[in-house]
N, C-alpha and C positions, 0 to 999 in steps of 0.2 A: 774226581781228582782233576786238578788244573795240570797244566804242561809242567812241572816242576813235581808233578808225583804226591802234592799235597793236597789237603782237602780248602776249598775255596768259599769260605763266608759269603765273600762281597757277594757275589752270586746265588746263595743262599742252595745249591746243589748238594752239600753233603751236612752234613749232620757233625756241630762241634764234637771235636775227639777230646780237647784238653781243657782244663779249667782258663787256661788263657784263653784259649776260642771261646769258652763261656763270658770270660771278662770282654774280651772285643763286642761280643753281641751285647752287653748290659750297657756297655759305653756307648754303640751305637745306639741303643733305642733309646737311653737315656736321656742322649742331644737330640732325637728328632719329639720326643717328650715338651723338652726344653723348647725347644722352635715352635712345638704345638702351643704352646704358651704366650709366647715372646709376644710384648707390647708389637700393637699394628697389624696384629691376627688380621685375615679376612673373616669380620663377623660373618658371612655366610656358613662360613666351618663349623661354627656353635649353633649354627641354626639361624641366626638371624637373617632379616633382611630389611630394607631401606622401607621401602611402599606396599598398599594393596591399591593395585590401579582398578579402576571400574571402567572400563566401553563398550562400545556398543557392537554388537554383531557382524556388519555392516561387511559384508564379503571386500570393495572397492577399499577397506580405509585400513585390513588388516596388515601390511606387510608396513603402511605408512605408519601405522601405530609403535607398531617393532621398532624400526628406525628411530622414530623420534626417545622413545626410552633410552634404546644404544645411545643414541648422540647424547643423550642426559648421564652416560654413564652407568646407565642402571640394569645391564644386561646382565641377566641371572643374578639380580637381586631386586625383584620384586614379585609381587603374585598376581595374576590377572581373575578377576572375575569379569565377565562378558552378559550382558542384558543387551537385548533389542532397548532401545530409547539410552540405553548407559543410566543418566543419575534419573530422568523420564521412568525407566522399567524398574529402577527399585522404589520408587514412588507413586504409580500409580493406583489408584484403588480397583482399576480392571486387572491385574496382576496379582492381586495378593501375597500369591506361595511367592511370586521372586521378591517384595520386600522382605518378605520370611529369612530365605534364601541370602540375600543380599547384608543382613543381618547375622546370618549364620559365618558366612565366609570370615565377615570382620571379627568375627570372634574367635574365630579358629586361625586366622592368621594374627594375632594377636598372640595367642595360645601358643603356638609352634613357632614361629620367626617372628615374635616379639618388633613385630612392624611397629612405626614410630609415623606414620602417614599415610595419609588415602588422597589417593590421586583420582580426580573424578574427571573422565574424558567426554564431552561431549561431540557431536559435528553436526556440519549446517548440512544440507540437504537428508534429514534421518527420516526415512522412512515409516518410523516407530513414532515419531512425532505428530506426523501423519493420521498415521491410524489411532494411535492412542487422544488424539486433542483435535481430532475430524478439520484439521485445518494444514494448508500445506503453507508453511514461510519460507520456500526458497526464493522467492520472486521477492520479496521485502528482507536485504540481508542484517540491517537494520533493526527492526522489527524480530526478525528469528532469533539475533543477538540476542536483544531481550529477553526472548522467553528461554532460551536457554539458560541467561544468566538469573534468572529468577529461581528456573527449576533447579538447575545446580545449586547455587544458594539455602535457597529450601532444605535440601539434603544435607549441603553441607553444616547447615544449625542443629538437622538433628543428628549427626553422627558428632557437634559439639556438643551439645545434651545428654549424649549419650556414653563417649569416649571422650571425655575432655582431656584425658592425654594426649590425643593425638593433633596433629597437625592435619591440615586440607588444603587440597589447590586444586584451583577450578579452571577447566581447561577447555577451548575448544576449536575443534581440527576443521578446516577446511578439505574438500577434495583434492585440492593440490599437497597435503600434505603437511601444508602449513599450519602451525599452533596459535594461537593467541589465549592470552594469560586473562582470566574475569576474574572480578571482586579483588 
């Protein structure tokens, strides 16, 4: 009972007594029905979302990664998948289960949030690069661009091969945080 001795809706505390209380509940949920509908939804609420980013593991570049999506707008709506090497680990032939893997995700984010693009992150000093290609390109940044931009490329022809609906954008972060746009 509210201060006036009646039973109180808004607050959802008692339990409709009148067929009026019935009608105010069917009007309410009616309009929020309505609003659940209403052109300019956040497609997240149906499930959607914008991207499947790919990056790389990299303890130093995680919190930088976050940010730069935020700044892009795209905070909780996207999906992250994470490989040591980024587009490197869904690529190589020493890795096999994570091209598997990396394969897998893009189907299931497809499946469920109906994604519309794959953001492929790479960065310059990776460790996975490293190991994966027995050569280290931090000292040629030049040079490391390249093989980046090669290997990204690479993947990103066959995720068009494969998802020609989708869009790709090929990315690659600096330690300072900073992004620059390949291909």
């Amino acid at each position: 009972m509210d201060a006036h001795g009646k039973g109180c809706l808004c607050h959802g505390t008692t339990a409709p007594r009148s067929r009026r209380d019935i009608l105010k509940l069917a009007a309410v949920g009616g309009g929020a029905a309505l609003l659940g509908t209403a052109p300019g939804r956040d497609a997240r609420a149906a499930g959607a979302v914008e991207a499947l980013l790919l990056s790389c593991m990299d303890y130093r570049l995680v919190d930088d990664v976050t940010r730069y999506m935020d700044q892009r707008g795209l905070t909780n709506n996207y999906d992250h998948v994470i490989l040591a090497g980024a587009s490197l680990g869904a690529m190589t032939e020493k890795k096999a289960a994570w091209n598997d893997t990396f394969w897998d995700h893009v189907a299931v984010a497809k499946q469920l949030h109906q994604i519309r693009k794959i953001i492929l992150m790479d960065h310059r000093d990776c460790g996975a690069y490293r190991v994966f290609l027995g050569t280290d390109l931090k000292d040629d940044p030049i040079k490391e661009a390249a093989v980046h931009g090669e290997i990204l490329a690479a993947l990103a022809n066959r995720i068009r091969e494969r998802h020609a609906d989708l869009e790709v954008e090929l990315l690659l972060m600096s330690l300072d945080g900073t992004v620059q746009k390949l291909g």
